[in-house]
C-alpha positions as CSV (number, residue, x, y, z in Angstrom):
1,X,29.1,-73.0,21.9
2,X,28.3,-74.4,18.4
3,X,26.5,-72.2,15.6
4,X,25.0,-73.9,12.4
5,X,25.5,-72.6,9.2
6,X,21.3,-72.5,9.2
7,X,20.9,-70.3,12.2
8,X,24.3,-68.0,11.9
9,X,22.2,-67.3,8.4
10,X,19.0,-67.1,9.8
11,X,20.4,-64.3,12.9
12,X,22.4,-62.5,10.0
13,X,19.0,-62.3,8.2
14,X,17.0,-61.1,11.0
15,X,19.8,-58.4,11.9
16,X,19.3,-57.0,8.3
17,X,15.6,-56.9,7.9
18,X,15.7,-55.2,11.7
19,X,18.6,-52.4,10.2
20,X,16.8,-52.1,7.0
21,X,13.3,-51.0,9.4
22,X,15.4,-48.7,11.5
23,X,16.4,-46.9,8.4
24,X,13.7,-46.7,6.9
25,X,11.5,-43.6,7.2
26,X,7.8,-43.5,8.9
27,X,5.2,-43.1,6.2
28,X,4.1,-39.6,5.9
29,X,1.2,-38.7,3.6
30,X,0.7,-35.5,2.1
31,X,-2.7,-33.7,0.5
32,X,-1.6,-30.4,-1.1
33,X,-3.6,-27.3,-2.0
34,X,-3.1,-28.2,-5.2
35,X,-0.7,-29.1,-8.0
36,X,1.3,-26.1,-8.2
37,X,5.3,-26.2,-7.6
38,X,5.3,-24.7,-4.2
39,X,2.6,-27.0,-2.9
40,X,3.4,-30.1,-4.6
41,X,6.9,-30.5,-6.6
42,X,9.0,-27.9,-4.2
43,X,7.4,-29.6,-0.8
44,X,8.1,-33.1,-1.9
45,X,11.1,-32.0,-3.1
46,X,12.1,-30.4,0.1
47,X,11.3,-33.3,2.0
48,X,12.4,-36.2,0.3
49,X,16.1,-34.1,-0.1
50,X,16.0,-34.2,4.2
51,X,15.3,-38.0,3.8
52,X,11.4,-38.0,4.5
53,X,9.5,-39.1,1.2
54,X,6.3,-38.1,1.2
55,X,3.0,-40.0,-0.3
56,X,1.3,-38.0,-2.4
57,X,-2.1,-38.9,-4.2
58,X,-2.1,-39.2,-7.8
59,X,-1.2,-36.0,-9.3
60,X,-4.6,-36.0,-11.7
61,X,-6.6,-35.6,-9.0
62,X,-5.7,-32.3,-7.5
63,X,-6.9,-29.1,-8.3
64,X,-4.7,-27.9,-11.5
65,X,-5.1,-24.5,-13.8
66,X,-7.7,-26.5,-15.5
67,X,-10.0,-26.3,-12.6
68,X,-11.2,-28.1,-9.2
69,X,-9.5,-31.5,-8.0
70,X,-11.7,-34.8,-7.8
71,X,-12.2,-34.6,-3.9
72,X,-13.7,-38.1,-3.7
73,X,-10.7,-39.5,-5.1
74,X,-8.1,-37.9,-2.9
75,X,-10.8,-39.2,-0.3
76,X,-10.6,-42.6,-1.1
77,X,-6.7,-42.5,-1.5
78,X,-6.1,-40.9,2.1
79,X,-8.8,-43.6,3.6
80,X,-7.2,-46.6,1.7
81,X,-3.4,-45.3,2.7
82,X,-4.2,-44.0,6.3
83,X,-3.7,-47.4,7.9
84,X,-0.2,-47.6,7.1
85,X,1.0,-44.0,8.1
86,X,2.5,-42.7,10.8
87,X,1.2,-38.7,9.9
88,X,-0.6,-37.1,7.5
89,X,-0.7,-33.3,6.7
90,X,-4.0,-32.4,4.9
91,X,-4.9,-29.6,3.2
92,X,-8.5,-29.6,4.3
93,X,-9.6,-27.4,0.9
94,X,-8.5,-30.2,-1.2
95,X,-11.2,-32.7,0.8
96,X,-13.5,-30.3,1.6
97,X,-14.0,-28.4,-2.1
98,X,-11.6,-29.7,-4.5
99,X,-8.6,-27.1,-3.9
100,X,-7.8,-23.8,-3.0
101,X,-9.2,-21.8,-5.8
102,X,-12.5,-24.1,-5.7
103,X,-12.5,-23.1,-2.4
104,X,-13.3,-19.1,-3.5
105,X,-15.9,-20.7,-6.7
106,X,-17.4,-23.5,-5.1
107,X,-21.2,-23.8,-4.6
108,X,-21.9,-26.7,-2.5
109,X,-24.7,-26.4,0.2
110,X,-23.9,-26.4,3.8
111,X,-25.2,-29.9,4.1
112,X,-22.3,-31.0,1.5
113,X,-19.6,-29.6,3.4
114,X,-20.9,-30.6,7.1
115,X,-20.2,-34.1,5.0
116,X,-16.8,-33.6,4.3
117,X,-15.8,-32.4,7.9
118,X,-17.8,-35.3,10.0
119,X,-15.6,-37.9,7.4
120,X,-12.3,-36.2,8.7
121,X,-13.6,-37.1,12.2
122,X,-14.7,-40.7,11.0
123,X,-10.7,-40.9,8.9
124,X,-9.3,-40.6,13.0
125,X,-11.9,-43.1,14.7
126,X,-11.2,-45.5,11.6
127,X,-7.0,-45.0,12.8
128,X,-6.3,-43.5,16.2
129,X,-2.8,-43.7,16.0
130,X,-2.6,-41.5,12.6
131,X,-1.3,-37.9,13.6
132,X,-3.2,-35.6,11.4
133,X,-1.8,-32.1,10.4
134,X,-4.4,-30.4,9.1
135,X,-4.7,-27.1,7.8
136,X,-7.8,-24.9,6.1
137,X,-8.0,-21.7,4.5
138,X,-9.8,-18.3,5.8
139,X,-11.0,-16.9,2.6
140,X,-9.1,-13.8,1.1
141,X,-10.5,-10.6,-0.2
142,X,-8.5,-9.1,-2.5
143,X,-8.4,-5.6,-3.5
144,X,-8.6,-6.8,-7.0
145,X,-8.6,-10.2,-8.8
146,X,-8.0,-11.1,-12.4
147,X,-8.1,-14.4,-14.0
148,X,-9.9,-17.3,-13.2
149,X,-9.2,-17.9,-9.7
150,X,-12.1,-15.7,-8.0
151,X,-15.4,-15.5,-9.5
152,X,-16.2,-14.0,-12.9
153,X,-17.6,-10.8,-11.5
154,X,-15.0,-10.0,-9.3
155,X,-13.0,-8.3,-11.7
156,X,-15.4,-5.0,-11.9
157,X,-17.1,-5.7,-8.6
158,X,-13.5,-6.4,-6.5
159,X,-12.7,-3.4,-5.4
160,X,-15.8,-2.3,-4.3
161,X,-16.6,-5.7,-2.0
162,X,-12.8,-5.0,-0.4
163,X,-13.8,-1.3,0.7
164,X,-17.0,-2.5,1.7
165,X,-15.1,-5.3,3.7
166,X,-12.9,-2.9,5.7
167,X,-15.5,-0.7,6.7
168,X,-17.5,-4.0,7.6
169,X,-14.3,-4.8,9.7
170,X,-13.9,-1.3,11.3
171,X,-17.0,-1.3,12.7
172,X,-17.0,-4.8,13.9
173,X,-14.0,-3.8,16.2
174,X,-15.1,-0.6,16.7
175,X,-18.7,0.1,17.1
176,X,-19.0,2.2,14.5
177,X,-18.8,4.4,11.7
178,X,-18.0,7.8,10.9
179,X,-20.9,9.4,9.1
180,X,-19.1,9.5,5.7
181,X,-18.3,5.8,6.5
182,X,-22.0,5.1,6.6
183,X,-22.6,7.1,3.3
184,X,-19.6,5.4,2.0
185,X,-21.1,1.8,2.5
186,X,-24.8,2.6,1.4
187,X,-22.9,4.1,-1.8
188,X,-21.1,0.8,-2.3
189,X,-23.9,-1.4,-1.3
190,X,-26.3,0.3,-4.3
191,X,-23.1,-0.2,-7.0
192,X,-22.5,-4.0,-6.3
193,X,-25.3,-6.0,-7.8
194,X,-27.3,-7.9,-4.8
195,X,-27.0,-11.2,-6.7
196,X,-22.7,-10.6,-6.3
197,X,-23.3,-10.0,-2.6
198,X,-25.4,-12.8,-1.8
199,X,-23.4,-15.7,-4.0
200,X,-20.2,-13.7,-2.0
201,X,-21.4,-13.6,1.4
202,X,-23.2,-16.9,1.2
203,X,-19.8,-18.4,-0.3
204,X,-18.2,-16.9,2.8
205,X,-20.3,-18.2,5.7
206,X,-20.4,-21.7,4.2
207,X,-16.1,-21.6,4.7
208,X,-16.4,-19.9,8.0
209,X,-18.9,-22.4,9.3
210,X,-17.0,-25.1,7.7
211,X,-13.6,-23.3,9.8
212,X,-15.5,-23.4,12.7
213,X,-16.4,-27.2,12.7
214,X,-12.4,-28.1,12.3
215,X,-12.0,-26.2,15.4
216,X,-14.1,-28.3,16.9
217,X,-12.6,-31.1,15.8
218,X,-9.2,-30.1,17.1
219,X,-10.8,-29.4,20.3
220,X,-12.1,-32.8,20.1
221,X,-8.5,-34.3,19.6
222,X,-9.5,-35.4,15.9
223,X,-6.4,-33.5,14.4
224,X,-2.8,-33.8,16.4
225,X,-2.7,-29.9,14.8
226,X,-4.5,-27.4,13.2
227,X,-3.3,-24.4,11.0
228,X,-6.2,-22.1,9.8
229,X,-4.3,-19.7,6.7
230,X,-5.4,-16.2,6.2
231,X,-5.2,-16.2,2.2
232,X,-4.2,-12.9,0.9
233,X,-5.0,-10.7,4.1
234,X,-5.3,-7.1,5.0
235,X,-5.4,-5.1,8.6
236,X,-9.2,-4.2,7.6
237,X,-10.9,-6.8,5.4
238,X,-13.6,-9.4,6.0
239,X,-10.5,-11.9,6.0
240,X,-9.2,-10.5,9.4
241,X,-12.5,-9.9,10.7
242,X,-13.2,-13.5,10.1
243,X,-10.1,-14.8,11.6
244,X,-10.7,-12.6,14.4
245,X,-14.0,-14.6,15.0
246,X,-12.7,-17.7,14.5
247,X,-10.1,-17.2,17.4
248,X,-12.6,-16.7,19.6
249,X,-14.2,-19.8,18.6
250,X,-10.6,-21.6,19.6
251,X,-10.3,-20.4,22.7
252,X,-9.2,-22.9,24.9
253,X,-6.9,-24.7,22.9
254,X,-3.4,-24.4,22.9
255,X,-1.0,-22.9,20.2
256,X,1.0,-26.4,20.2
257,X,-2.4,-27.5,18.9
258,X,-4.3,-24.9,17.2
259,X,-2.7,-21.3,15.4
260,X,-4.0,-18.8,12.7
261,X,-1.2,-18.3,10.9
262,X,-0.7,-15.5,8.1
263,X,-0.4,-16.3,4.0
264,X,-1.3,-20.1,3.1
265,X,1.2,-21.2,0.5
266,X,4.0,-22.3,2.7
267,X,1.8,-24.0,5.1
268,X,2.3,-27.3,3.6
269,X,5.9,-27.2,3.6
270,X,5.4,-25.4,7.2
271,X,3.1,-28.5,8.3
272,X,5.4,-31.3,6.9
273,X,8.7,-30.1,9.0
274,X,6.7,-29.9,11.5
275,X,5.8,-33.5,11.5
276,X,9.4,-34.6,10.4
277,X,10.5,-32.3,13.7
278,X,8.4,-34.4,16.0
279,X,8.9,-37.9,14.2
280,X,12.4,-36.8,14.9
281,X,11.8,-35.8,19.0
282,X,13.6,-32.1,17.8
283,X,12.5,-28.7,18.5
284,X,15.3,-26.6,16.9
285,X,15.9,-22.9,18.4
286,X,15.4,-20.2,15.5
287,X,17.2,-16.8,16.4
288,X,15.4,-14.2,13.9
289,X,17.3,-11.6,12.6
290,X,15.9,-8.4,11.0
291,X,17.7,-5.6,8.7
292,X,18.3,-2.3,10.4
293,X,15.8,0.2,10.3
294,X,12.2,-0.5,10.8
295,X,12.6,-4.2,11.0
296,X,9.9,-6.7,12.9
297,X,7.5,-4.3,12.9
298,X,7.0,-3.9,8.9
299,X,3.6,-4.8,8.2
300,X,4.2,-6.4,4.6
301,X,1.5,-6.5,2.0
302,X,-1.0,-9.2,1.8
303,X,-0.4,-9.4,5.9
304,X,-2.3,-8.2,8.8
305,X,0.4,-8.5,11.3
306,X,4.0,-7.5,11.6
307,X,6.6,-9.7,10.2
308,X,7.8,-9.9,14.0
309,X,4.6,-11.9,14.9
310,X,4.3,-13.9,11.5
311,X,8.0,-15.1,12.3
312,X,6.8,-15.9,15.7
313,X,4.2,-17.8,14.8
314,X,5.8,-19.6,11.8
315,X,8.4,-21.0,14.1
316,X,5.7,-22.3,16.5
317,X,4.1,-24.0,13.7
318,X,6.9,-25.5,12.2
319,X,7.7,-27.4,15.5
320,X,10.8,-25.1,16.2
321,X,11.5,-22.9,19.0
322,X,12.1,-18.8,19.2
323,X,15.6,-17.9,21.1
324,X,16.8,-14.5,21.9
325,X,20.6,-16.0,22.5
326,X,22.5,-16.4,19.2
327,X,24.7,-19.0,20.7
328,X,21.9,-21.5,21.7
329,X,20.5,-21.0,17.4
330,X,20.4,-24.0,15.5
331,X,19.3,-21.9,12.8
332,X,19.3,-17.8,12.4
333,X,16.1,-17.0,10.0
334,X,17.7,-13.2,8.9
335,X,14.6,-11.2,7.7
336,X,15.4,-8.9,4.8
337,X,12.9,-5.8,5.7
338,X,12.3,-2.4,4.0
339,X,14.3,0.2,6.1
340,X,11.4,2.5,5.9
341,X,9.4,-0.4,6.6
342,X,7.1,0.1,3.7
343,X,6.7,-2.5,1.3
344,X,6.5,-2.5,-2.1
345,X,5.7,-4.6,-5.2
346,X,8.7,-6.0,-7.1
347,X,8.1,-4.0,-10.0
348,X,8.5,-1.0,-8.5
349,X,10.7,1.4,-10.0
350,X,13.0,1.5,-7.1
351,X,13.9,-2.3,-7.2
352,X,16.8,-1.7,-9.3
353,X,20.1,-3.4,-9.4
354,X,21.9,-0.8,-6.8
355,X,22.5,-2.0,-3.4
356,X,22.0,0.9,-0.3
357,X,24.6,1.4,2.4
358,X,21.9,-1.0,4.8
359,X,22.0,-3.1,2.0
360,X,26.1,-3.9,2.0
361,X,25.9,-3.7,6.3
362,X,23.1,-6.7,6.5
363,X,24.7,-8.5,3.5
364,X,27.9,-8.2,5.3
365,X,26.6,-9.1,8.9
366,X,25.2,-12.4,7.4
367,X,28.0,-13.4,5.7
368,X,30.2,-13.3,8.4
369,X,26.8,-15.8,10.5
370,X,27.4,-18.2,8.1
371,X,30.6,-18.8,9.2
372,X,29.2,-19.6,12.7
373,X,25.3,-20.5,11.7
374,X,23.1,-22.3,9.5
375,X,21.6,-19.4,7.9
376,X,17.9,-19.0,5.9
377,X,17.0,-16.0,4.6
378,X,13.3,-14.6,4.0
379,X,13.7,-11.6,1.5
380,X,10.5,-9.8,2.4
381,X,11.2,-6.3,1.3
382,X,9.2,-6.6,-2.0
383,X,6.3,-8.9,-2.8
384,X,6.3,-11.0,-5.8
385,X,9.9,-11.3,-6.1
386,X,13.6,-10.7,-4.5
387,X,15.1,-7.1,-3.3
388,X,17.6,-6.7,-6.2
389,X,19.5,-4.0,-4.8
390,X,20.0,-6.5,-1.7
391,X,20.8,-9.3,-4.1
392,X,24.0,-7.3,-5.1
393,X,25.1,-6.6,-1.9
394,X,24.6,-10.3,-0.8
395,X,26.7,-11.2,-4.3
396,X,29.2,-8.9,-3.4
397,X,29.7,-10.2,-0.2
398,X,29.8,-13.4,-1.5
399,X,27.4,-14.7,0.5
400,X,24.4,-15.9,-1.2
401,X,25.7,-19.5,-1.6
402,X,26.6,-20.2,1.6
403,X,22.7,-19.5,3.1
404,X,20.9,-23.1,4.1
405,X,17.6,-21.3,2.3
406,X,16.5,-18.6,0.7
407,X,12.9,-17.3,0.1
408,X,11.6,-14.0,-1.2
409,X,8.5,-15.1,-3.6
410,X,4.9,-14.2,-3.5
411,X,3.8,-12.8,0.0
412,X,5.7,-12.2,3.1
413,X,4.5,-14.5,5.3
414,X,4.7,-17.2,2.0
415,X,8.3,-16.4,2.0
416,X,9.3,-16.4,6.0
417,X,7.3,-20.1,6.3
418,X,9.2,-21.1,3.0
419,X,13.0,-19.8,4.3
420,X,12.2,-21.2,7.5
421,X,11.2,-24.7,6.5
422,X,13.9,-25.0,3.9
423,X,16.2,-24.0,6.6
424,X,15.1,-26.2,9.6
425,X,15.5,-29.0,7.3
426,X,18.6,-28.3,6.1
427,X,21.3,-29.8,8.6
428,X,19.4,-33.4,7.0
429,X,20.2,-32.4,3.5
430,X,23.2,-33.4,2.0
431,X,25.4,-30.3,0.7
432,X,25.0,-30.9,-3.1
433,X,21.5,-31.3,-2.5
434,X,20.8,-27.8,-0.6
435,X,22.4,-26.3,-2.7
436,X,20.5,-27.4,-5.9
437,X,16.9,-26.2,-3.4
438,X,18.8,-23.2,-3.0
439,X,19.5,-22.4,-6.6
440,X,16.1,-23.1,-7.4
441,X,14.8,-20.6,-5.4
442,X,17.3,-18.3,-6.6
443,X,16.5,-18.6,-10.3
444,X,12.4,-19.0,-9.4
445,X,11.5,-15.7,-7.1
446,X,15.3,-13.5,-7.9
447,X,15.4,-14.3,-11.5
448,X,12.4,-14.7,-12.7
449,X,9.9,-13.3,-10.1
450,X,11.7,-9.8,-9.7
451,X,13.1,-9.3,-13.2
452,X,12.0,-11.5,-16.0
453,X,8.4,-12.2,-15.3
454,X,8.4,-7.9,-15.2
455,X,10.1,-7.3,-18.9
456,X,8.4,-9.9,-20.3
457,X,4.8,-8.8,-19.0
458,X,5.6,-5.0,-20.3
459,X,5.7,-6.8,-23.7
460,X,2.7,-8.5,-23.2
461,X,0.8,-5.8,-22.1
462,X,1.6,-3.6,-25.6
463,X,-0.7,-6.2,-27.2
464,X,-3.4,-7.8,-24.7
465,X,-2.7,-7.8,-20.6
466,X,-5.2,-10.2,-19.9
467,X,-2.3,-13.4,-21.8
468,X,-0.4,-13.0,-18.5
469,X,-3.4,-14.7,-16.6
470,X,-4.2,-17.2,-19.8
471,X,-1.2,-17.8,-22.3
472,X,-3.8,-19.9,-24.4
473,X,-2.1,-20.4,-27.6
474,X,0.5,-18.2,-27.3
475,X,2.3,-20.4,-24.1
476,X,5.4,-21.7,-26.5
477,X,6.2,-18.0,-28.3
478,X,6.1,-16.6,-24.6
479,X,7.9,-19.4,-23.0
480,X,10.9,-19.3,-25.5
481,X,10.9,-15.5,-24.6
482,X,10.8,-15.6,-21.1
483,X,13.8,-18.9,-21.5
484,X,15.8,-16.4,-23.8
485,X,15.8,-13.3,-20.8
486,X,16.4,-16.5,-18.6
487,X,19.7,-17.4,-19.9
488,X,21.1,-13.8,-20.2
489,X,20.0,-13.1,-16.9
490,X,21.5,-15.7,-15.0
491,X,25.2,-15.9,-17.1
492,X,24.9,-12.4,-16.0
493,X,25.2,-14.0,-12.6
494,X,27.9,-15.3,-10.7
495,X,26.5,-17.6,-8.1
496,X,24.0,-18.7,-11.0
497,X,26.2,-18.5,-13.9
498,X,26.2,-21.8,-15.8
499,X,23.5,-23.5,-13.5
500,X,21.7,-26.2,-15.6
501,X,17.7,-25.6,-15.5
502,X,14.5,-26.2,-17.1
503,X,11.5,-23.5,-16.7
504,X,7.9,-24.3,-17.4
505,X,4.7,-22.6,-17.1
506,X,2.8,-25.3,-15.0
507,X,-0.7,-22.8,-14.7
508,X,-0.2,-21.5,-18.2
509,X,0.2,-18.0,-16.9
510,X,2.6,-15.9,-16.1
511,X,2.5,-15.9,-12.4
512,X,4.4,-19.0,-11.4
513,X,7.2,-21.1,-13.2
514,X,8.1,-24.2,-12.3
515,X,11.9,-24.6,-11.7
516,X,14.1,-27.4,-11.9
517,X,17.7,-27.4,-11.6
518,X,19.6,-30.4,-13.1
């Protein structure tokens, strides 16, 4: 048979625009909370390293430490791209209010929001075949709240409204209240201004309403899955009475479909692998493992469940699978829990630098896993920051370099979706690559979170307490401080010594840096 020159071209460049299509990776499109690192930069990050580029919207649109994002805008950009994307995980807050802490400060009417939630619905009619991840927050209630991200009276008022919530919550599941309960509440209910109670409770029944009409459209089939967050929870607070509620509302609808997942941070990252899991047709098997003593049943702080359940229900929502059989695992999440199983803050006294006997056996159990198993590790026992006592152990053992993730920042439930995303997603990043997400999270919630962010804020607070929440003026002299303690810290570190970084407050505060290892 006789092949011209033309058509042996022609075939040859057919084959290669068909290869370079296979290759390439479906379109998935990404909304965040807003621009901090662990819902923008770190996500992306994550994703792109496994070979999934996300879209993002421009990043002066979202909500920043300046105040709410331009919701219209992100509007228009998801319409205009949704026609050319295979999935889309949303954070519905963004759309809906302008971002998470707009969420908690907004004061749009009811009318306003019933808007935003019917346009989701008209965003699937408009494309049917777009798989849309959504997920909204249930609105926390701190015990106390400094800064700018709550509203300005809830500062002197906080602590009052979360009493008043629990015993609101008690007798919602209960029936009642003791009669010093009663007293309790009228007490509280003359101290707190009614102007703060109404702009709070009407704030609060515009979200749930606003929850309660995503539901529907999950039910409805407008969202391929729904994640509601509980932000900043408690066992007894309005945020688990409201979530209690709001299951009810989803009865019916399946967990594939529909969860109430504890913490909201990591739900992004949680969402995305999720979608990259099913673009992918995998459903990896996650064998937890928790340190001895109290273990899954530690209720963290910031959590109303056990870290058992969250790690349940994380796993669900990522798209993975539980196993009880170590030898089926495609990943082990281990679970570093208090042995007492009480939780503390990572500046608490006894988060020192001296690793317990439980400290060295877990350490040592999981350094002999990662010979066998992918390994991420959620370091739970402290909030705000890494166990440093298990740190040492885990250097010791030389094992902290050969995890797949690591994750022990802000809450609990942050931290497990965080480790288990990272982790999940790992066996599609290239070594050099995981190990530059790992040392990021090293230097970001070990480093800094549980030791330099501490020393530096005890300076701080010899002069004005309140900088940590607004550096103002003052951001450069703190930042070279905080780089300074940086440096010493991590040449005093083995796995981190000579690691090549950058640090940045990104919210001009104390609370978050943004990491970025070279």
């Amino acid at each position: 048979m006789h092949f011209s020159l033309k058509s042996v071209l022609a075939g040859g460049l057919l084959l290669f625009s068909l290869m370079g299509t296979a290759e390439a990776s479906p379109k998935i499109l990404y909304v965040p909370l807003d621009n901090r690192p662990v819902c923008l930069e770190y996500t992306v990050d994550t994703a792109k390293a496994a070979g999934y580029p996300l879209t993002v919207p421009p990043e002066k649109d979202l909500s920043d430490h300046r105040g709410s994002g331009n919701n219209e805008a992100l509007w228009n950009w998801l319409e205009k791209e949704a026609p050319h994307a295979e999935a889309a995980v949303i954070a519905t807050d963004s759309l809906n209010y302008g971002g998470l802490v707009a969420s908690r400060k907004h004061h749009h009417l009811e009318k306003y929001l019933k808007a935003k939630v019917q346009r989701l619905e008209k965003l699937k009619k408009d494309n049917p075949g777009l798989k849309i991840y959504a997920f909204s927050t249930i609105m926390r209630t701190p015990k106390q709240s400094i800064g700018k991200v709550e509203p300005g009276y809830y500062e002197e008022f906080g602590p009052k409204i979360f009493r008043l919530s629990q015993l609101q919550d008690k007798e919602d599941q209960d029936g009642s209240l003791t009669y010093s309960e009663i007293q309790e509440r009228q007490t509280l209910l003359a101290q707190i201004p009614n102007m703060v109670m109404q702009d709070w409770r009407t704030r609060r029944l515009m979200n749930f309403q606003t929850n309660k009409r995503l539901i529907r459209l999950c039910q409805n089939g407008v969202f391929h899955y729904l994640a509601l967050g509980k932000d900043d929870d408690a066992p007894l607070s309005q945020t688990h009475m409201e979530a209690r509620h709001l299951k009810y509302v989803g009865d019916g609808i399946t967990e594939n479909r529909f969860q109430i997942l504890p913490g909201v941070d990591q739900v992004g990252l949680l969402l995305v692998t999720r979608a990259i899991n099913e673009i992918r047709g995998e459903k990896p098997r996650v064998y937890p493992l928790f340190a001895p003593g109290v273990g899954g049943d530690t209720i963290p702080l910031y959590s109303d469940e056990r870290a058992e359940d969250s790690v349940r229900n994380q796993i669900l929502a990522s798209g993975g699978v539980e196993t009880s059989h170590l030898k089926k695992a495609d990943l082990v999440l281990a679970v570093n829990t208090p042995e007492n199983g009480v939780c503390l803050d990572s500046t608490a006294n006894d988060n020192a630098p001296y690793a317990s006997r439980i400290n060295r056996e877990f350490a040592a159990e999981l350094a002999e896993l990662e010979t066998r198993k992918p390994v991420a590790l959620a370091d739970i026992s402290y909030a705000n920051g890494a166990d440093n006592g298990f740190m040492l152990a885990m250097t010791d053992a030389k094992a902290l370099l050969g995890l797949t993730a690591y994750s022990g920042w802000n809450t609990a439930d942050n931290s497990i979706g965080y480790a288990l995303s990272q982790g999940i997603l790992g066996k599609q990043i290239r070594p050099e690559e995981r190990e530059r997400l790992l040392k990021t999270r090293l230097l970001d919630d070990w480093i800094y979170q549980a030791n330099v962010r501490y020393r530096i804020s005890l300076g701080i607070d010899q002069h004005d307490f309140k900088l940590k929440y607004d550096l103002g003026k003052y951001y450069n002299r703190i930042l070279s401080g905080t780089s300074r303690l940086f440096r010493q810290y991590v040449e005093d570190e083995p796995t981190l010594k000579g690691t090549p970084y950058t640090v940045e407050f990104p919210w001009n505060r104390m609370f978050e840096v943004d990491v970025r290892v070279k």
